[in-house]
Backbone bond lengths (Angstrom), bond angles and torsions (degrees), N, CA, C in turn:
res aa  C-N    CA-C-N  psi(-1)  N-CA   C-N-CA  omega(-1)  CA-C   N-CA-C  phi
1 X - - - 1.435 - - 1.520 109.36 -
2 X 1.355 122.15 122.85 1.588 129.77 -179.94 1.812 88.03 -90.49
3 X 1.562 90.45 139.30 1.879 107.43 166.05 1.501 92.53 -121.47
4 X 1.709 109.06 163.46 1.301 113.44 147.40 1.159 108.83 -150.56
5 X 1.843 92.93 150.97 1.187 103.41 -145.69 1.268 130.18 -139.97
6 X 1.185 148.76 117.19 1.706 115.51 -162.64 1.621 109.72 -101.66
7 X 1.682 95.67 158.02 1.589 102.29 172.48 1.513 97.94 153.38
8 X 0.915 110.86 -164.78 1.673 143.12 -176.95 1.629 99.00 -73.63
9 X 1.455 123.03 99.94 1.391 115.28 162.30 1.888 119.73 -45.51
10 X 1.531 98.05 -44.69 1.532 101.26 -163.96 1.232 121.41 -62.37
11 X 2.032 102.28 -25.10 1.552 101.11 161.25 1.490 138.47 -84.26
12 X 1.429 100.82 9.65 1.348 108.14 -175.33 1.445 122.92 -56.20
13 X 1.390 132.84 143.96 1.536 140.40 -168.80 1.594 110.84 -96.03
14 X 1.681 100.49 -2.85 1.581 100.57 169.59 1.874 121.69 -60.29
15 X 1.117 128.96 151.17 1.546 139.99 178.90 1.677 103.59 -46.81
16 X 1.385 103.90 -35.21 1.625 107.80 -143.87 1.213 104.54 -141.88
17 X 1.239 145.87 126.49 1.615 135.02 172.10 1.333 100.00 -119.80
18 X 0.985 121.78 130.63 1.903 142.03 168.24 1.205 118.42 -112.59
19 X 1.546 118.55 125.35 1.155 151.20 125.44 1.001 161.72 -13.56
20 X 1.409 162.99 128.58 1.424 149.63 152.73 1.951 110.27 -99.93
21 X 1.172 88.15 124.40 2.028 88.53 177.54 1.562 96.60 -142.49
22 X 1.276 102.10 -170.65 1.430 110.88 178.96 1.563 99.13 -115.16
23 X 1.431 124.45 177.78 1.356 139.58 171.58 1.817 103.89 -66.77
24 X 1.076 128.05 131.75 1.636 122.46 -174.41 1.381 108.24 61.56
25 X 1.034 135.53 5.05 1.708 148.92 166.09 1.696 79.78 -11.27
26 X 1.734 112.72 133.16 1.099 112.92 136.18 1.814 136.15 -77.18
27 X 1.561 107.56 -5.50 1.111 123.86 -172.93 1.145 100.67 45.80
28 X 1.234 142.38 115.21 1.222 124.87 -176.90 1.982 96.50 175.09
29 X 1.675 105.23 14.22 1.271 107.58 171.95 1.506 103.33 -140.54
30 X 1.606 127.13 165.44 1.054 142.13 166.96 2.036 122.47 41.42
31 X 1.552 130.20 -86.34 1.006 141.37 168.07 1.255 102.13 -92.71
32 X 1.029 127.97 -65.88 1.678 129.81 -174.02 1.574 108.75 -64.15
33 X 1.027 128.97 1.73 1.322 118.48 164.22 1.805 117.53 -97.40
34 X 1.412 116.02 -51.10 1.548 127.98 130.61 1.619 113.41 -2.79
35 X 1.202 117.69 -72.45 1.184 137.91 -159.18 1.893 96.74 -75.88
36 X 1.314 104.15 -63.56 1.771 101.68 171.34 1.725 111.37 -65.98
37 X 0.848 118.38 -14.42 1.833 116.48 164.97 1.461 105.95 -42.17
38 X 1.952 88.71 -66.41 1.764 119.20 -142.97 1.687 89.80 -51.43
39 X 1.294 86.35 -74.66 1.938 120.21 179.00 1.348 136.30 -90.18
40 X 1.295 103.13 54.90 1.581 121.89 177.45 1.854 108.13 -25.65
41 X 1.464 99.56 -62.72 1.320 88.35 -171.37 1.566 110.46 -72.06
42 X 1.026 156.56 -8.69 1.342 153.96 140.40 1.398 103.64 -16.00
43 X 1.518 113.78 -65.12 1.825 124.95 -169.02 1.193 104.63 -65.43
44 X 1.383 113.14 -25.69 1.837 113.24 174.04 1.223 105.59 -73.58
45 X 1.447 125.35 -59.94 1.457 118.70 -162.04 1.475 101.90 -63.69
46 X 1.314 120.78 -55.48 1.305 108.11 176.47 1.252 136.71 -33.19
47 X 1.364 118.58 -57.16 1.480 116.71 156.65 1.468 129.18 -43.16
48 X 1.327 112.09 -44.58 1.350 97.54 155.88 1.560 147.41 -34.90
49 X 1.556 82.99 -57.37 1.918 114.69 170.29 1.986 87.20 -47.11
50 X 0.998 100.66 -93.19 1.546 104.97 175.28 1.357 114.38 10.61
51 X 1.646 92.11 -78.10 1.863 108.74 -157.24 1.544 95.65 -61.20
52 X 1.582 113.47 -36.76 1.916 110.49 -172.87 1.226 103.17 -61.55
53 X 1.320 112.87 -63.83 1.461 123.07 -139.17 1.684 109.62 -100.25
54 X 1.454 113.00 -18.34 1.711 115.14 164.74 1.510 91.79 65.81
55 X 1.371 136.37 51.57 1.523 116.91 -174.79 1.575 99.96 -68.12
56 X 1.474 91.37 171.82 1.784 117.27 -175.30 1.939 99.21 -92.12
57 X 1.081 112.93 175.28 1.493 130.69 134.96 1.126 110.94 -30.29
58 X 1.456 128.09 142.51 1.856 120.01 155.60 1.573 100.83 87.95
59 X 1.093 136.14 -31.29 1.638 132.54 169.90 1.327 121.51 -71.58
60 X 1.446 114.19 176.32 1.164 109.98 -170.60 1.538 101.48 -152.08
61 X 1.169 121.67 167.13 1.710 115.77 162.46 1.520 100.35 -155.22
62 X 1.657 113.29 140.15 1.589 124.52 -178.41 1.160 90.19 -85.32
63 X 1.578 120.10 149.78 1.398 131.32 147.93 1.900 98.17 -103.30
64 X 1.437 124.30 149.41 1.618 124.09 143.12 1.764 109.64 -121.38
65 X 1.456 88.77 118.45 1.767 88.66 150.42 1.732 138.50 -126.33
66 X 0.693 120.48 -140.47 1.605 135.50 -133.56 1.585 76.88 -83.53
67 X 1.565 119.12 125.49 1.373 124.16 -178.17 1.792 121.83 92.20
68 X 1.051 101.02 28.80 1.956 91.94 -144.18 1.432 132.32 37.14
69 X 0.829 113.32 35.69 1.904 116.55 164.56 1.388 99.88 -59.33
70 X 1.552 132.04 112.55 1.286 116.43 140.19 1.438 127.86 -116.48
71 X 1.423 118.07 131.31 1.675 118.05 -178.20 1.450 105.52 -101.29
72 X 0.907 131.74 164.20 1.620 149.19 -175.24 1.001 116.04 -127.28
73 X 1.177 165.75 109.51 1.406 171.93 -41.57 1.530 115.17 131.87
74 X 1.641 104.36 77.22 1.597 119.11 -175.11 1.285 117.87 -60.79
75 X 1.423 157.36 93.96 1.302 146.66 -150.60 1.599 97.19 -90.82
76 X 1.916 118.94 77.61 1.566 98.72 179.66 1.605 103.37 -122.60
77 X 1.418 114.72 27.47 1.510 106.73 163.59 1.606 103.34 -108.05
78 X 1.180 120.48 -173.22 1.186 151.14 -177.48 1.791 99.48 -87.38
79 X 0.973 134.49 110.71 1.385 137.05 165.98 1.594 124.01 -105.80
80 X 1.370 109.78 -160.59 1.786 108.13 160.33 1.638 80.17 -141.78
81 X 1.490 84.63 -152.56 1.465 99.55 -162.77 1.621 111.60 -130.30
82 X 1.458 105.27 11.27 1.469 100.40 172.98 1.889 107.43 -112.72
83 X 1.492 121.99 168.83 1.317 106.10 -169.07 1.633 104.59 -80.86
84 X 1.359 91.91 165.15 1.910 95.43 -160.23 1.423 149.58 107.66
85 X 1.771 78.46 -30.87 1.620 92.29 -156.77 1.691 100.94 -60.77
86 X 1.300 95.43 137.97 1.702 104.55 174.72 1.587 102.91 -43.54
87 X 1.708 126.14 157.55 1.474 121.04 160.83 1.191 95.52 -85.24
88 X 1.526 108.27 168.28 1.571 127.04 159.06 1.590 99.74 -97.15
89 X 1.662 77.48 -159.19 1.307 108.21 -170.94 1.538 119.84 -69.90
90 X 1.433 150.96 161.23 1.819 140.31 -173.18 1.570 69.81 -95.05
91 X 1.538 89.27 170.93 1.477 104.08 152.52 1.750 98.88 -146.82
92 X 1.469 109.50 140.75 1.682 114.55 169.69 1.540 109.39 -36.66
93 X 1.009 133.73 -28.74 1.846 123.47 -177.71 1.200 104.93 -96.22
94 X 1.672 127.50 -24.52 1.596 107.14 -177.09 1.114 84.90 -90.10
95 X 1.458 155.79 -51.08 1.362 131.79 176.56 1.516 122.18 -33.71
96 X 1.257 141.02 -54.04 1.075 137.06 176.12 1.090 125.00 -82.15
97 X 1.486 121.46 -10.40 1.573 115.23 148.51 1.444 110.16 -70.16
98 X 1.764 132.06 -30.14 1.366 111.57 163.11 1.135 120.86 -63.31
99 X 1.591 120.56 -25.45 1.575 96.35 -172.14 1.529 115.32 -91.10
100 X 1.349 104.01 6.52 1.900 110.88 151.21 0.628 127.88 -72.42
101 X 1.586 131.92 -39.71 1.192 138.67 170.31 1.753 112.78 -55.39
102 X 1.740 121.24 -33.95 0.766 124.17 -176.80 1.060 126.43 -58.00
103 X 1.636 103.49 -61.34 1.302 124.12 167.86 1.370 119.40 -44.41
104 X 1.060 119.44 -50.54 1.635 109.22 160.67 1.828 133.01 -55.43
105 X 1.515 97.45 -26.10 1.280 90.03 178.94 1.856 114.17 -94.79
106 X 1.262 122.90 -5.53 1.319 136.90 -174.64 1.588 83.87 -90.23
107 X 1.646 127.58 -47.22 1.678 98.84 -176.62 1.298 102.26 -85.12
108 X 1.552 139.70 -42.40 1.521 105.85 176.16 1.649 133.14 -46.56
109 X 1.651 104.20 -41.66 1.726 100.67 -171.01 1.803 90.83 -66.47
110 X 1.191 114.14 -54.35 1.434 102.89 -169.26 1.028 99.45 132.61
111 X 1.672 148.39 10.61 1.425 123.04 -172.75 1.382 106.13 -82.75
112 X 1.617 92.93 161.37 1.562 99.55 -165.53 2.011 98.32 -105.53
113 X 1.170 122.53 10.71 1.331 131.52 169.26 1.606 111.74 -170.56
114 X 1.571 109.03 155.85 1.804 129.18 -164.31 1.599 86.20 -136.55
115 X 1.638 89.37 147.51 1.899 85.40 151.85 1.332 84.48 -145.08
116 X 1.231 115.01 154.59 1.740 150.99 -147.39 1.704 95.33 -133.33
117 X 1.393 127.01 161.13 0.978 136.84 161.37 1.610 96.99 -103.46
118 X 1.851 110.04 -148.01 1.317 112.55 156.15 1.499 123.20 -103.77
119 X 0.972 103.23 83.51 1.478 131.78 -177.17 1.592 113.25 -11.94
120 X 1.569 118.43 108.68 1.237 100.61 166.84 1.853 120.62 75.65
121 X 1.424 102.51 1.03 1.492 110.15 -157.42 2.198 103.34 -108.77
122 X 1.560 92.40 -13.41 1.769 100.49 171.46 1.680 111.76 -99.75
123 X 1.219 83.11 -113.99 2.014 80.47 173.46 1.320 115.07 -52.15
124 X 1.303 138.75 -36.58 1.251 143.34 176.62 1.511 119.57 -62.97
125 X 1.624 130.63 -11.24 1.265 146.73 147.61 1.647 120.98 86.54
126 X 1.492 94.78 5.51 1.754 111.78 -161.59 1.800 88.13 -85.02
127 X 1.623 106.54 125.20 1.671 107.26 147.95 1.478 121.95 -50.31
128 X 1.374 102.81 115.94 1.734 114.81 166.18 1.788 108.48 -24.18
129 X 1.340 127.43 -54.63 1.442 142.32 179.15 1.557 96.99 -32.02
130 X 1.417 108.05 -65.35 1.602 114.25 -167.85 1.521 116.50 -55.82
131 X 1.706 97.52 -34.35 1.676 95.28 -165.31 1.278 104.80 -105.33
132 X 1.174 119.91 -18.25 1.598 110.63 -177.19 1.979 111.59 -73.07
133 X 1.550 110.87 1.73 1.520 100.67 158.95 1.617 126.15 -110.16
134 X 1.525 92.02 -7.96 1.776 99.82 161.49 1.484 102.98 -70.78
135 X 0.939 129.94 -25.45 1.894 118.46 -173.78 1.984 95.26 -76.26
136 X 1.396 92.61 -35.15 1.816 82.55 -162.83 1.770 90.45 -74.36
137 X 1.083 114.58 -42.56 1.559 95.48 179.72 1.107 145.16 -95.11
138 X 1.874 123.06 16.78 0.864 136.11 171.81 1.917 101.15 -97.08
139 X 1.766 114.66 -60.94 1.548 118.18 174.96 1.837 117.14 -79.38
140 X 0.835 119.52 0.51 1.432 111.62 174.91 1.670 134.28 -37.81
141 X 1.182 90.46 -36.40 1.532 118.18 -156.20 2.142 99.66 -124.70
142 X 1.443 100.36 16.11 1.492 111.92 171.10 1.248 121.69 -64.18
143 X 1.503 140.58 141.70 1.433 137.76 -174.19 2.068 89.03 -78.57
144 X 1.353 127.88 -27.59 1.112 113.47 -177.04 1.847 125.01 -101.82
145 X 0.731 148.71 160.73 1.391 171.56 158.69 1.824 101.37 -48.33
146 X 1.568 118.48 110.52 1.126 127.66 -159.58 1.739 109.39 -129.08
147 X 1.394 108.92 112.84 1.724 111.73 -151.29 1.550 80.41 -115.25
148 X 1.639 108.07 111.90 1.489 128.60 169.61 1.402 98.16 -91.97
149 X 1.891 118.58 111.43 1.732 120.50 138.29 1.097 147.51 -19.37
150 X 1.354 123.09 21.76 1.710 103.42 -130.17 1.672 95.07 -79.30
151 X 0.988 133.99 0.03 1.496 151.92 -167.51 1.620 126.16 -134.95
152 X 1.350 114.88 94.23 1.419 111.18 -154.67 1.583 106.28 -107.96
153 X 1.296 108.16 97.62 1.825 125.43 179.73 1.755 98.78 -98.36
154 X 1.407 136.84 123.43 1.093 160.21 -101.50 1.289 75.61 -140.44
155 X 1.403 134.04 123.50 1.303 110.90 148.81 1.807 100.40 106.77
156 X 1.292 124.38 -56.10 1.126 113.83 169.47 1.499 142.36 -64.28
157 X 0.862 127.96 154.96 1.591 130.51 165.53 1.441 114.43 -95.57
158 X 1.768 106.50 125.21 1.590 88.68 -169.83 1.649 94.12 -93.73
159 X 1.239 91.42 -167.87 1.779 119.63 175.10 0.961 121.68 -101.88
160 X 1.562 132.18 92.60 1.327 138.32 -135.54 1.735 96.85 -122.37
161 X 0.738 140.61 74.02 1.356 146.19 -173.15 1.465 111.18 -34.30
162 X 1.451 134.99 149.85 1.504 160.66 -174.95 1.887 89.93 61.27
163 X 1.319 128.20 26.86 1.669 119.74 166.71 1.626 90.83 -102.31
């Protein structure tokens, strides 16, 4: 079941919070900068993942830390492969090859809820219009409970329904 919802992603009570960055993401704008504040070493390991594995568009990689925090790391801009590299631009197909990737990795680990920002819709440059029907047709049909941002109040806690 997709909700949407407004408030503070970082306080969300979902298992899992996901992302859009680039490959070598400096994180260093909007959610992904937030996110490299919280969990420094997240932005480390990731880069690593990076430097090994050179991911594509459309991938993804989980980080877990200290407490069960887990973030997900949507690969739907255009990157390089050294650390820094500016992101590009989203495009509608590497977005929805991430949110396949997602969907697969929310039913293997098992979480029973995600919260999403608006995907791809800040630095990533994609109109909300385009992406807000890749979420309904990639998670619709998810074994978990899927809390869409579409409204970002700083500071609040949203109302995330079945928590």
């Amino acid at each position: 079941m997709i909700h949407e919802v407004e408030g503070d992603i970082l306080l969300s009570g979902a298992e899992a919070i996901a992302h859009g960055v680039a490959a070598n993401d400096p994180m260093d704008q909007g959610l992904a900068e937030a996110l490299h504040k919280n969990y420094p070493s997240m932005h480390k390991d990731f880069h690593h993942w990076c430097h090994v594995q050179h991911p594509k568009t459309g991938s993804a990689w989980s980080w877990s830390g200290v407490g069960g925090v887990h973030i997900i790391n949507l690969i739907t801009q255009e990157g390089g492969h050294d650390h820094g590299t500016r992101p590009g631009k989203a495009s509608v197909s590497s977005v929805n090859h991430a949110l396949r990737a997602l969907k697969k990795m929310v039913a293997k680990e098992g979480y029973a809820s995600v919260a999403l920002p608006r995907l791809a819709t800040g630095v990533g440059g994609l109109d909300w219009a385009d992406v807000r029907p890749l979420i309904n047709s990639q998670l619709a049909d998810l074994d978990a409970v899927v809390y869409v941002y579409h409204q970002y109040i700083p500071g609040q806690k949203a109302v995330e329904p079945g928590r």
